[in-house]
PDB file with SEQRES, HELIX, SHEET and CRYST1 records, atoms N, CA, C and O in Angstrom:
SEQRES   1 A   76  UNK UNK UNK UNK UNK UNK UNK UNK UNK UNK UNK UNK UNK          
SEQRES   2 A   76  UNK UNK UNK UNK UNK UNK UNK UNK UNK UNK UNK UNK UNK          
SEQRES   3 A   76  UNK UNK UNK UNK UNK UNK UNK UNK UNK UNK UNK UNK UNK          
SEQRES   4 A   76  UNK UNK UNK UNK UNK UNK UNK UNK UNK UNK UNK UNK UNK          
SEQRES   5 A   76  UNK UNK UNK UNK UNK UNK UNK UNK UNK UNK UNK UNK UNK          
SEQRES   6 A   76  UNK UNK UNK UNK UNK UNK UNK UNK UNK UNK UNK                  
HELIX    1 AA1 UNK A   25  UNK A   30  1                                   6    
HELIX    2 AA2 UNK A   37  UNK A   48  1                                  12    
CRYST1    1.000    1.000    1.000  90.00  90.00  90.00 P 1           1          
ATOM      1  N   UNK A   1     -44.053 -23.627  -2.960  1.00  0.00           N  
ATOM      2  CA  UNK A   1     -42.760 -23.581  -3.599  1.00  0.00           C  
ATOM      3  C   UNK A   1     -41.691 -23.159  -2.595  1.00  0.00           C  
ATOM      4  O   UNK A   1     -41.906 -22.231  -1.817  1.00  0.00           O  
ATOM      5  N   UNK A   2     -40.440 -23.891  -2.608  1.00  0.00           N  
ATOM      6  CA  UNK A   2     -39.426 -23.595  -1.955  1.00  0.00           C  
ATOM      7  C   UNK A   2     -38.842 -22.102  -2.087  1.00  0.00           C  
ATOM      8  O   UNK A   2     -39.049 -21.415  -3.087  1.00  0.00           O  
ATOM      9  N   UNK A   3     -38.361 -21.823  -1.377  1.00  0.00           N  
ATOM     10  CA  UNK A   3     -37.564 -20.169  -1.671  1.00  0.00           C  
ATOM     11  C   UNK A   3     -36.047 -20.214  -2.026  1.00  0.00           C  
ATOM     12  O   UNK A   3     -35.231 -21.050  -1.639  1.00  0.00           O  
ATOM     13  N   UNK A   4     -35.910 -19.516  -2.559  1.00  0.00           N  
ATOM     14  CA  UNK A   4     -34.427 -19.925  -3.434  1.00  0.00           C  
ATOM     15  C   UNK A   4     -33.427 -19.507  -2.193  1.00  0.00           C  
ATOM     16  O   UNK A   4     -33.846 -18.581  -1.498  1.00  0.00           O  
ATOM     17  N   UNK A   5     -31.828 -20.226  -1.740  1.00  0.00           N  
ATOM     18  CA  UNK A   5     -31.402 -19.963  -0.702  1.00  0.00           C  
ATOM     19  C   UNK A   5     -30.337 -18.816  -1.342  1.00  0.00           C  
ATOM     20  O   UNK A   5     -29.497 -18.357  -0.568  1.00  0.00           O  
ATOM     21  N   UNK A   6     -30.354 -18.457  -2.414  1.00  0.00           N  
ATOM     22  CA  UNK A   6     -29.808 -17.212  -2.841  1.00  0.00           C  
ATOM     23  C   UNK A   6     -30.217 -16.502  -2.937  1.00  0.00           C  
ATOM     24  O   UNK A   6     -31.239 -16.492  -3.625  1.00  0.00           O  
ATOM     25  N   UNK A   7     -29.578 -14.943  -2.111  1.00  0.00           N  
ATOM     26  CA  UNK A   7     -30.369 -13.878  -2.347  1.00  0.00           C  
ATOM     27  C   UNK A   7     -30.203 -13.018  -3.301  1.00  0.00           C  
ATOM     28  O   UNK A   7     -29.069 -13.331  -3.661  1.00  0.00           O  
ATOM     29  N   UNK A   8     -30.517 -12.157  -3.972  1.00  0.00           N  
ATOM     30  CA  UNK A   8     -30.362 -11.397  -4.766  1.00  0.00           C  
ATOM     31  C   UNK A   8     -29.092  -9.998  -4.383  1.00  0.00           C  
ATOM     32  O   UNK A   8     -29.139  -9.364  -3.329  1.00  0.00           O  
ATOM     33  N   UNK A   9     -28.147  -9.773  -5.371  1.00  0.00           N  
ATOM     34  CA  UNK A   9     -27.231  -8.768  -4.456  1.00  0.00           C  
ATOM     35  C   UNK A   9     -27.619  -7.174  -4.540  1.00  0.00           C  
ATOM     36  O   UNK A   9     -27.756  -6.412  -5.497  1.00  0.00           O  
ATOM     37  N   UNK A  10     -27.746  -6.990  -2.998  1.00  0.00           N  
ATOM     38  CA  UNK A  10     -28.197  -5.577  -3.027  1.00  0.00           C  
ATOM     39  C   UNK A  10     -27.269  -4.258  -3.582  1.00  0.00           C  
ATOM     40  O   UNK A  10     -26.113  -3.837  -3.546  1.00  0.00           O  
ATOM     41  N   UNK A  11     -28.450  -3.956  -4.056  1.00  0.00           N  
ATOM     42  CA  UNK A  11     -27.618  -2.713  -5.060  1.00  0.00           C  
ATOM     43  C   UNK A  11     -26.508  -2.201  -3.904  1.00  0.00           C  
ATOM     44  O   UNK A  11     -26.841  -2.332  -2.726  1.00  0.00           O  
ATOM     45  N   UNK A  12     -24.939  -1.506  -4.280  1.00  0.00           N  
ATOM     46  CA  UNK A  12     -24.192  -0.995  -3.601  1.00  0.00           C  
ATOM     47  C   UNK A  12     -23.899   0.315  -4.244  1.00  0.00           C  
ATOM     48  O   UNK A  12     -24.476   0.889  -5.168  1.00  0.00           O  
ATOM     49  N   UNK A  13     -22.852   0.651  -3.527  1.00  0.00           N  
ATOM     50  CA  UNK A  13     -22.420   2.465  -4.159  1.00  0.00           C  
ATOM     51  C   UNK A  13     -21.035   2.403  -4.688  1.00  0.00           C  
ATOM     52  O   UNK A  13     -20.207   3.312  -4.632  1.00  0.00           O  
ATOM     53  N   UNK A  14     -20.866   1.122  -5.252  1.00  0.00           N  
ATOM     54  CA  UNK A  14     -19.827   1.433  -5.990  1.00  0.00           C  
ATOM     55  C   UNK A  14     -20.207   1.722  -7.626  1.00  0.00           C  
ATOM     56  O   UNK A  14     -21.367   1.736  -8.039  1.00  0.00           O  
ATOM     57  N   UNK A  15     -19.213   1.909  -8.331  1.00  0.00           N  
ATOM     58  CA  UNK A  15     -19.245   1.955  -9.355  1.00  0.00           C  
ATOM     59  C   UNK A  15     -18.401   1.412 -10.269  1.00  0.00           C  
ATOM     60  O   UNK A  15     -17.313   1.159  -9.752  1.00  0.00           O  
ATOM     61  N   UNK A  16     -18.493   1.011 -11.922  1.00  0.00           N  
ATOM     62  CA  UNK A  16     -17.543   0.071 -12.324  1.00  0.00           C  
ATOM     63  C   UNK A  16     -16.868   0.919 -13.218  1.00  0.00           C  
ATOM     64  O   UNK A  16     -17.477   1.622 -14.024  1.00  0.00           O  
ATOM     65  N   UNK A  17     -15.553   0.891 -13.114  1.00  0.00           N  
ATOM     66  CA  UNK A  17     -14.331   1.830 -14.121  1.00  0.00           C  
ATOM     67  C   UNK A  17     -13.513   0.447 -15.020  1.00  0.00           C  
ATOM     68  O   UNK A  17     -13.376  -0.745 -14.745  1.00  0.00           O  
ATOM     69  N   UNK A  18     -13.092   1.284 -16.171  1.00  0.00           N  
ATOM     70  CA  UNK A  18     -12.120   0.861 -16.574  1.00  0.00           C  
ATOM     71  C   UNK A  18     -10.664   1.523 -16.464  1.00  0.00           C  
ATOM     72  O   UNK A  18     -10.327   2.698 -16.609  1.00  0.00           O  
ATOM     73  N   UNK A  19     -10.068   0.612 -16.221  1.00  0.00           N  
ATOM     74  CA  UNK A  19      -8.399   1.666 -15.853  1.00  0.00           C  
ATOM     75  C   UNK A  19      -7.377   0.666 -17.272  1.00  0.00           C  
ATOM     76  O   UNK A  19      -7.770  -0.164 -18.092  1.00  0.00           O  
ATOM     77  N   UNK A  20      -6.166   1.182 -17.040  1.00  0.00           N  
ATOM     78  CA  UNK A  20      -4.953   0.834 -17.729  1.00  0.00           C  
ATOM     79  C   UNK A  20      -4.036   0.055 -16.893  1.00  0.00           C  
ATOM     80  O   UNK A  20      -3.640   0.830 -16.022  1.00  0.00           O  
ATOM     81  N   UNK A  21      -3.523  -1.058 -16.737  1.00  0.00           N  
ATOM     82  CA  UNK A  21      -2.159  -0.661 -15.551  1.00  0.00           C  
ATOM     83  C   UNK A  21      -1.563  -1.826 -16.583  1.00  0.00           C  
ATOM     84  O   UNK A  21      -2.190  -2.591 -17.316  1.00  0.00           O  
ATOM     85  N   UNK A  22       0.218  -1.653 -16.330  1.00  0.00           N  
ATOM     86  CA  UNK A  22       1.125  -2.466 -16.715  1.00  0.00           C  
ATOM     87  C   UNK A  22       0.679  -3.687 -16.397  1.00  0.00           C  
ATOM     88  O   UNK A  22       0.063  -3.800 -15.337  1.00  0.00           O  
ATOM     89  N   UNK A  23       0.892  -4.856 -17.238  1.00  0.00           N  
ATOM     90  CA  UNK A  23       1.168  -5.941 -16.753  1.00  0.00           C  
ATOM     91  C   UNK A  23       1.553  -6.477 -15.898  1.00  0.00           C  
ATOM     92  O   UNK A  23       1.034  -7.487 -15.424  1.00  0.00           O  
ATOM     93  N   UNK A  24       3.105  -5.635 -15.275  1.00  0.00           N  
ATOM     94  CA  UNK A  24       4.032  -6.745 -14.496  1.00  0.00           C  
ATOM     95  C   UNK A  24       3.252  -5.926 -13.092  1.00  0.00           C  
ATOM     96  O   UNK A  24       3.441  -6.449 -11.994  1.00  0.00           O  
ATOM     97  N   UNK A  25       2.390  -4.653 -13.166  1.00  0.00           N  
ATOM     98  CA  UNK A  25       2.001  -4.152 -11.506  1.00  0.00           C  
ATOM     99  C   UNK A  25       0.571  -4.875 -11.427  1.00  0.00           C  
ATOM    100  O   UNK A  25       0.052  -5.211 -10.362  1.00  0.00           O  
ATOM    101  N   UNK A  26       0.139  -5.024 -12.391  1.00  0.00           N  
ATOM    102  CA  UNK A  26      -1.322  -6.108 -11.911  1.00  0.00           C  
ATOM    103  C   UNK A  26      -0.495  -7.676 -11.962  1.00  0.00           C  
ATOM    104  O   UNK A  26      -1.392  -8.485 -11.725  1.00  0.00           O  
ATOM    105  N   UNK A  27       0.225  -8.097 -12.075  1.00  0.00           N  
ATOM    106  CA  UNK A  27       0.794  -9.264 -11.591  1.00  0.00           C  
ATOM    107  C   UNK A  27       1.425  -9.078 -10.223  1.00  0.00           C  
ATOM    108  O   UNK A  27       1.336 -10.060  -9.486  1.00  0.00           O  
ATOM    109  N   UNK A  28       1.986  -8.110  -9.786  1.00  0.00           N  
ATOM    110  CA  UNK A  28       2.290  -7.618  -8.484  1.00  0.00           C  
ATOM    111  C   UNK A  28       1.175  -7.678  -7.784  1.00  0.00           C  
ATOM    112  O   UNK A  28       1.111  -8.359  -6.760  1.00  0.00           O  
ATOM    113  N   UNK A  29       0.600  -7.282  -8.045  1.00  0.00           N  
ATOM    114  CA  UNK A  29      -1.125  -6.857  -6.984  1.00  0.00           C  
ATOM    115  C   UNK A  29      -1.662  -8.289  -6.708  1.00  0.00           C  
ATOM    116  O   UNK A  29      -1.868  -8.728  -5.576  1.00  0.00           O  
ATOM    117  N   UNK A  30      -1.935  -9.197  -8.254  1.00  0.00           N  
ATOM    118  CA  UNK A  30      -2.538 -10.224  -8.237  1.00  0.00           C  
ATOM    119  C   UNK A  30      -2.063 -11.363  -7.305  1.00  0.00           C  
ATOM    120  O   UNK A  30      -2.775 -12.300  -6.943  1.00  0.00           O  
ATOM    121  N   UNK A  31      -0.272 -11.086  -6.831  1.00  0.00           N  
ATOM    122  CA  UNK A  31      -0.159 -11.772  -6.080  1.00  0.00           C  
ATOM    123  C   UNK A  31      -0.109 -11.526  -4.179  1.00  0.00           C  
ATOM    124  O   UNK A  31       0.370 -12.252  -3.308  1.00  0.00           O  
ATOM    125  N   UNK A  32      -0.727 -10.375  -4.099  1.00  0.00           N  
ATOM    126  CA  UNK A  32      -1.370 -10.019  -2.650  1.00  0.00           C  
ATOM    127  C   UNK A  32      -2.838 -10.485  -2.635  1.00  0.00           C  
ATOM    128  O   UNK A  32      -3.246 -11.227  -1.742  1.00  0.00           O  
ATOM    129  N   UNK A  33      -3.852  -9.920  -3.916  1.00  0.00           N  
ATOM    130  CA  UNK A  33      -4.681 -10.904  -3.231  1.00  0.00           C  
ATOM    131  C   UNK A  33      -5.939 -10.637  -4.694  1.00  0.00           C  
ATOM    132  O   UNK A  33      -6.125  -9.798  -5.576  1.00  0.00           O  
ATOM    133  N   UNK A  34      -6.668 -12.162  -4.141  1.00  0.00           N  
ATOM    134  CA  UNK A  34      -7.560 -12.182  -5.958  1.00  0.00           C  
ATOM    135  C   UNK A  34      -8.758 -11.209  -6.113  1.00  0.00           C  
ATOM    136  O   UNK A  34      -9.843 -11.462  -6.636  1.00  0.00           O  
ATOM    137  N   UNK A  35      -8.398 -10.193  -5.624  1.00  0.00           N  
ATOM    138  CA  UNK A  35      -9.573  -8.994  -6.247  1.00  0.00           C  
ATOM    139  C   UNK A  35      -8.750  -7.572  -6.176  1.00  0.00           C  
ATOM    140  O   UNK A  35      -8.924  -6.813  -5.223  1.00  0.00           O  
ATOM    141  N   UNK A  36      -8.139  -7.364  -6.895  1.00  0.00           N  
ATOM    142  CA  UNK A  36      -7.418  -6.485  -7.404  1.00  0.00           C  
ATOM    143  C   UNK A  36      -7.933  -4.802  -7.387  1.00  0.00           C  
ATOM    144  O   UNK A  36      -7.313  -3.759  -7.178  1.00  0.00           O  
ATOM    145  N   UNK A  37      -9.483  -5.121  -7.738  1.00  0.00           N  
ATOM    146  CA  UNK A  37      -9.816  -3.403  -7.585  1.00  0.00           C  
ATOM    147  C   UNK A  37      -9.855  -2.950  -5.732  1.00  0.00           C  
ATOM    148  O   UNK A  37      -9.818  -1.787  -5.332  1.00  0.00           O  
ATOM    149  N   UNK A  38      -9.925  -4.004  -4.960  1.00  0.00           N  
ATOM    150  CA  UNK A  38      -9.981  -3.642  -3.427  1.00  0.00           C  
ATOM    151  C   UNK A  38      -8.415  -3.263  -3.314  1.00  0.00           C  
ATOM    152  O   UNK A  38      -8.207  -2.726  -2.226  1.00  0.00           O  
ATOM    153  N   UNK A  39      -7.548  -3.347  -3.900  1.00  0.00           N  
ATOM    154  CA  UNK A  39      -5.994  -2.912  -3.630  1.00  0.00           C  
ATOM    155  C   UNK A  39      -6.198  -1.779  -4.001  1.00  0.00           C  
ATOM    156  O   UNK A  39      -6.019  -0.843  -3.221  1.00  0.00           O  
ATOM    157  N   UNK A  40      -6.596  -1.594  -5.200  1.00  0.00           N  
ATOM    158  CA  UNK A  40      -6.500  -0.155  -5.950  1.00  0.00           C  
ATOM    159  C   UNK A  40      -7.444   1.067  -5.231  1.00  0.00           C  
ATOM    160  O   UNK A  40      -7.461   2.297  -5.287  1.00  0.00           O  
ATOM    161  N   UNK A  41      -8.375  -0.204  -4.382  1.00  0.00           N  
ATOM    162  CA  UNK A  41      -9.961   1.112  -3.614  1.00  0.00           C  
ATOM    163  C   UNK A  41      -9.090   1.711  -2.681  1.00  0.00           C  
ATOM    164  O   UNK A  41      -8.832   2.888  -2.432  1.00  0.00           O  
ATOM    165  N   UNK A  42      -8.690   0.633  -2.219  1.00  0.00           N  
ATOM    166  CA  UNK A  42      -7.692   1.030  -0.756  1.00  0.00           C  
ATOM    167  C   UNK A  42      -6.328   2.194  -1.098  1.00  0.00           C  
ATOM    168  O   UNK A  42      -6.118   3.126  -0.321  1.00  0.00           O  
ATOM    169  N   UNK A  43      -5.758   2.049  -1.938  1.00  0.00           N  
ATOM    170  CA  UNK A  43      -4.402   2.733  -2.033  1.00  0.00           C  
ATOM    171  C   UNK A  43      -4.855   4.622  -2.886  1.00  0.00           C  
ATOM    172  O   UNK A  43      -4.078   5.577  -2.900  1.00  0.00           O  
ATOM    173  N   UNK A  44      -6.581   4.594  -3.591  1.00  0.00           N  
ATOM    174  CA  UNK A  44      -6.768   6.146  -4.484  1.00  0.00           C  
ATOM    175  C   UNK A  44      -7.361   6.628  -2.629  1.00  0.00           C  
ATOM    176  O   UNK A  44      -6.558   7.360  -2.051  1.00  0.00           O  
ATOM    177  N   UNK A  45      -8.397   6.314  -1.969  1.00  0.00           N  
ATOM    178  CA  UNK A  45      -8.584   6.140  -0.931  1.00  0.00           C  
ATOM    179  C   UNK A  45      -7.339   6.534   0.310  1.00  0.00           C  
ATOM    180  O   UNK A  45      -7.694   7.447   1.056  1.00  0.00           O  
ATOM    181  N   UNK A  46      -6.407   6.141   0.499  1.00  0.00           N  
ATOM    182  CA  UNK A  46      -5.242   6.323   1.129  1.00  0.00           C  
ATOM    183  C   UNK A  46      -4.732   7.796   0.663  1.00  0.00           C  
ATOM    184  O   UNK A  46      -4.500   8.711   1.454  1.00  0.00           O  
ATOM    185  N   UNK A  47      -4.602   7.872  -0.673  1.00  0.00           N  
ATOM    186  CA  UNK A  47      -3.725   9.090  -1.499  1.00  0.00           C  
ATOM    187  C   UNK A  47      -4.655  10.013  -1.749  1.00  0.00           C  
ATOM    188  O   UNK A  47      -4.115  10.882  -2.433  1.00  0.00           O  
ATOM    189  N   UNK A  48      -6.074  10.344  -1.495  1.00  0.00           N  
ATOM    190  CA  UNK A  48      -6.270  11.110  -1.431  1.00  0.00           C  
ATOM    191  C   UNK A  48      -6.735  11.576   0.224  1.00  0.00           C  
ATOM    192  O   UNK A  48      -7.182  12.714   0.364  1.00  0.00           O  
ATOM    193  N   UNK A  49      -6.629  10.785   1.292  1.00  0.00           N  
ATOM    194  CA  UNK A  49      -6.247  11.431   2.592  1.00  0.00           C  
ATOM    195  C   UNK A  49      -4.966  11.976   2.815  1.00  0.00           C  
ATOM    196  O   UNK A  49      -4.577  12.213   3.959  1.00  0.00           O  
ATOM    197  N   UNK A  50      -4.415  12.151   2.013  1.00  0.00           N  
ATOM    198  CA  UNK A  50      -2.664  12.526   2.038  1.00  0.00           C  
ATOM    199  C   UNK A  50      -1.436  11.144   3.245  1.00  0.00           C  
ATOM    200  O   UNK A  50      -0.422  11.306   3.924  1.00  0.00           O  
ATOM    201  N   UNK A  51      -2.242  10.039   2.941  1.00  0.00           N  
ATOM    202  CA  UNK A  51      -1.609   9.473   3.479  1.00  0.00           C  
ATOM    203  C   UNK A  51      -0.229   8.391   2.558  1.00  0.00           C  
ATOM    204  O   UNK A  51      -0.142   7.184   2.332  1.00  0.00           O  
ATOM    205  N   UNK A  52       0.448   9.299   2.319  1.00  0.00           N  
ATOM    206  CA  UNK A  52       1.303   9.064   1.633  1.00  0.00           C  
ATOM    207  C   UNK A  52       2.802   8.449   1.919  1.00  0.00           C  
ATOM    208  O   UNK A  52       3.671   8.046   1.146  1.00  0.00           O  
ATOM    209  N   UNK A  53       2.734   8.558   3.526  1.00  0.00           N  
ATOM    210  CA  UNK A  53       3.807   8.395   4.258  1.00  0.00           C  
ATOM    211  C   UNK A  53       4.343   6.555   4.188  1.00  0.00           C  
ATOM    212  O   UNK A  53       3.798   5.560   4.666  1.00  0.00           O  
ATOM    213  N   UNK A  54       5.757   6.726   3.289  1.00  0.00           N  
ATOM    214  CA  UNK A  54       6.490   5.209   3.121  1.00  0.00           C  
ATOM    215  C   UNK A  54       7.334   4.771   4.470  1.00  0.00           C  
ATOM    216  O   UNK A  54       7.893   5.680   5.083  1.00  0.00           O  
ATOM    217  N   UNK A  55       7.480   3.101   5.075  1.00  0.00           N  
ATOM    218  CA  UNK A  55       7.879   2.938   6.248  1.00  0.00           C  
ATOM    219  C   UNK A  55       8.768   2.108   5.868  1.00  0.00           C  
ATOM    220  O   UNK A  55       9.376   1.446   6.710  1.00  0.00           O  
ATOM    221  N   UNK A  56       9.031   1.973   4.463  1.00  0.00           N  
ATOM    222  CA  UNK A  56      10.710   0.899   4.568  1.00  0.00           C  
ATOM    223  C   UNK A  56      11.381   1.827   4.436  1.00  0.00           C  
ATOM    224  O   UNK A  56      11.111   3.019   4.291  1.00  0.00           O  
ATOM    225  N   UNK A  57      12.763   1.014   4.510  1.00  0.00           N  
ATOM    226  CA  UNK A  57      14.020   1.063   5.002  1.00  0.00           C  
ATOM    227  C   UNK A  57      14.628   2.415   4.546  1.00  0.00           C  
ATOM    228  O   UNK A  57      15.511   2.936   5.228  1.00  0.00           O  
ATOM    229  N   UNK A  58      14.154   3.020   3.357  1.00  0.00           N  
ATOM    230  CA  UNK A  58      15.038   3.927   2.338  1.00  0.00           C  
ATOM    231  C   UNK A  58      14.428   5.020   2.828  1.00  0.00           C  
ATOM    232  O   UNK A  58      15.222   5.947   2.667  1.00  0.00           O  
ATOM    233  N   UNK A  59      13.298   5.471   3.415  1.00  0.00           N  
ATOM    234  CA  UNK A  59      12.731   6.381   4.284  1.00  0.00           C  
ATOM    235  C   UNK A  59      12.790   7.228   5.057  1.00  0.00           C  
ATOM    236  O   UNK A  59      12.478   8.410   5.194  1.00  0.00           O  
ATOM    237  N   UNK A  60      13.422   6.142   5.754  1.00  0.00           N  
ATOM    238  CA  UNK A  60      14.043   6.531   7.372  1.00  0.00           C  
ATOM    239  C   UNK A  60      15.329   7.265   7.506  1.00  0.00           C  
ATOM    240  O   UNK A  60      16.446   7.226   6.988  1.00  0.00           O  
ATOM    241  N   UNK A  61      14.488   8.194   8.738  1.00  0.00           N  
ATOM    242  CA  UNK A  61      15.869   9.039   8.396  1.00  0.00           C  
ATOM    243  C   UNK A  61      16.439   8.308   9.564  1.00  0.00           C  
ATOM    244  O   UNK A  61      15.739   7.928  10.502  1.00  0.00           O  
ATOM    245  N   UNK A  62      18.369   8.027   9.444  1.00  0.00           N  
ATOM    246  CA  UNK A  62      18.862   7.715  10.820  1.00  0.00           C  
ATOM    247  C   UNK A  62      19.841   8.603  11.975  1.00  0.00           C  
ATOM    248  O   UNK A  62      20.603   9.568  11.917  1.00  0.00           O  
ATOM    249  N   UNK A  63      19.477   7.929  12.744  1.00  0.00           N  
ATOM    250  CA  UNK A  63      20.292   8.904  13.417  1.00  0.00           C  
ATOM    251  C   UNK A  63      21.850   9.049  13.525  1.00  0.00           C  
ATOM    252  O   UNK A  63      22.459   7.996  13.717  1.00  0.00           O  
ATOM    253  N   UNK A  64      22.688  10.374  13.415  1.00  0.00           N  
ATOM    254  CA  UNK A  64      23.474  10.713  13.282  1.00  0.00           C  
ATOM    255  C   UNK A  64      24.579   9.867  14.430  1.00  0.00           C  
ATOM    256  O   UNK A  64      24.123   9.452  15.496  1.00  0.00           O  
ATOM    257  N   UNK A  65      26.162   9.664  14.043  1.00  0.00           N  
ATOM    258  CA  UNK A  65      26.840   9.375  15.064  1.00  0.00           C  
ATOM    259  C   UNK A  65      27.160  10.253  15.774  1.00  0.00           C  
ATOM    260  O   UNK A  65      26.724  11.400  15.674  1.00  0.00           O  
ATOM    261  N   UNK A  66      27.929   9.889  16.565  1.00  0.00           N  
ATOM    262  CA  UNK A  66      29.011  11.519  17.305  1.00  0.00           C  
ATOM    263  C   UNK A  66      29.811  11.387  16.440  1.00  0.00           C  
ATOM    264  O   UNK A  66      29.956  10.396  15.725  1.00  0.00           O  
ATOM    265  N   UNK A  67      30.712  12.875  16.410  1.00  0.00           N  
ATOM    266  CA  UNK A  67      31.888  13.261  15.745  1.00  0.00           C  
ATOM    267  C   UNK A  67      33.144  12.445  16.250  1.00  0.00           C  
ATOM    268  O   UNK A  67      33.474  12.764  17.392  1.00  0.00           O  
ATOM    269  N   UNK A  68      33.828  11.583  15.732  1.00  0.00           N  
ATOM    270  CA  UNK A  68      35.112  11.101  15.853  1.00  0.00           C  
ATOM    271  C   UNK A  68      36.293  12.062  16.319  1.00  0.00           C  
ATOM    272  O   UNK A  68      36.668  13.056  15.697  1.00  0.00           O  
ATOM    273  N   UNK A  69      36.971  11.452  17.883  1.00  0.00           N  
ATOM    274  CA  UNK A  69      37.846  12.732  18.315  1.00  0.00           C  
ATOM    275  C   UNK A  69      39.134  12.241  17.441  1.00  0.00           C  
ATOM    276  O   UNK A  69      39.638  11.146  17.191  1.00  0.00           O  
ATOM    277  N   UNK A  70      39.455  13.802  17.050  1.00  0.00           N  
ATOM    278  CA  UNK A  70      40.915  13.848  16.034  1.00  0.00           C  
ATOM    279  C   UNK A  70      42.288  12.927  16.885  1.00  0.00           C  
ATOM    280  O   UNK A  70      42.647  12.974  18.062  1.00  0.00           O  
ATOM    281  N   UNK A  71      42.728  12.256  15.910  1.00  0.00           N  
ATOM    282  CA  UNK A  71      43.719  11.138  15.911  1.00  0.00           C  
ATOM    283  C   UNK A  71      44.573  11.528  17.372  1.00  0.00           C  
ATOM    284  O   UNK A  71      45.045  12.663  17.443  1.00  0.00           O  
ATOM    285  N   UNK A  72      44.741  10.696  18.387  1.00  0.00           N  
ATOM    286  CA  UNK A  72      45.864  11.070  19.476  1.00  0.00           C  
ATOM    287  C   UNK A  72      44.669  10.930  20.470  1.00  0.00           C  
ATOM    288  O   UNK A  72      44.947  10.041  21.275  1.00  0.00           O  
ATOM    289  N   UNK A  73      43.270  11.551  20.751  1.00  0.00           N  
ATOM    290  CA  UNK A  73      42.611  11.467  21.788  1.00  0.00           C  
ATOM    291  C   UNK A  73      41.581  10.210  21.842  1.00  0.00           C  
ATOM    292  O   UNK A  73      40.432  10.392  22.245  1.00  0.00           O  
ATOM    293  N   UNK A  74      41.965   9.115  21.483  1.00  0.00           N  
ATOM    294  CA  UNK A  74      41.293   8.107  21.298  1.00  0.00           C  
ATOM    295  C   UNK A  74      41.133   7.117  23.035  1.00  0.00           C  
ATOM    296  O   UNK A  74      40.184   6.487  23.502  1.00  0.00           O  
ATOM    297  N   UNK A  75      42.284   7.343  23.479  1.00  0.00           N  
ATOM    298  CA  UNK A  75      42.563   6.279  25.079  1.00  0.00           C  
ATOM    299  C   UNK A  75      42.256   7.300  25.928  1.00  0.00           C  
ATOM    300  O   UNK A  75      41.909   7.137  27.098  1.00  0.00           O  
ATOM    301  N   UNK A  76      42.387   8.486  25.302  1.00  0.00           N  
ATOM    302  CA  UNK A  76      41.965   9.372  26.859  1.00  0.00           C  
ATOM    303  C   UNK A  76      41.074   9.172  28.270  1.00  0.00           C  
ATOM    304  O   UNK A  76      41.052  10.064  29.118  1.00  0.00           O  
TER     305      UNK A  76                                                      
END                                                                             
């Protein structure tokens, strides 16, 4: 008899949850990518290394100008 070319899947260490989430944020997710609990493994995973740190725009702190010299010392 032939051997089947599928293997059987080896037991892993995950485990299966049920969660809640809004609609419109699992439509968000669903459109990064089609397995949705690897977003969610990755991001409880992330937050509980305290890696919490955001890199857009609203974040950033910028840097300060110089002080504008008072009116008259502008051509000096």
């Amino acid at each position: 008899m032939a051997e089947s070319a599928v293997q059987p899947e080896q037991p892993s260490n995950k485990v299966e949850v049920s969660i809640q989430l809004d609609a419109e944020l699992l439509n968000q997710i669903s459109h990064l990518t089609s397995d949705p609990s690897k977003v969610i493994e990755v991001a409880v995973r992330q937050w509980l290394r305290g890696a919490n740190r955001r890199d857009d725009d609203l974040t950033q702190t910028l840097p300060r100008n110089p002080p504008v010299p008072p009116r008259g010392e502008w051509n000096d």
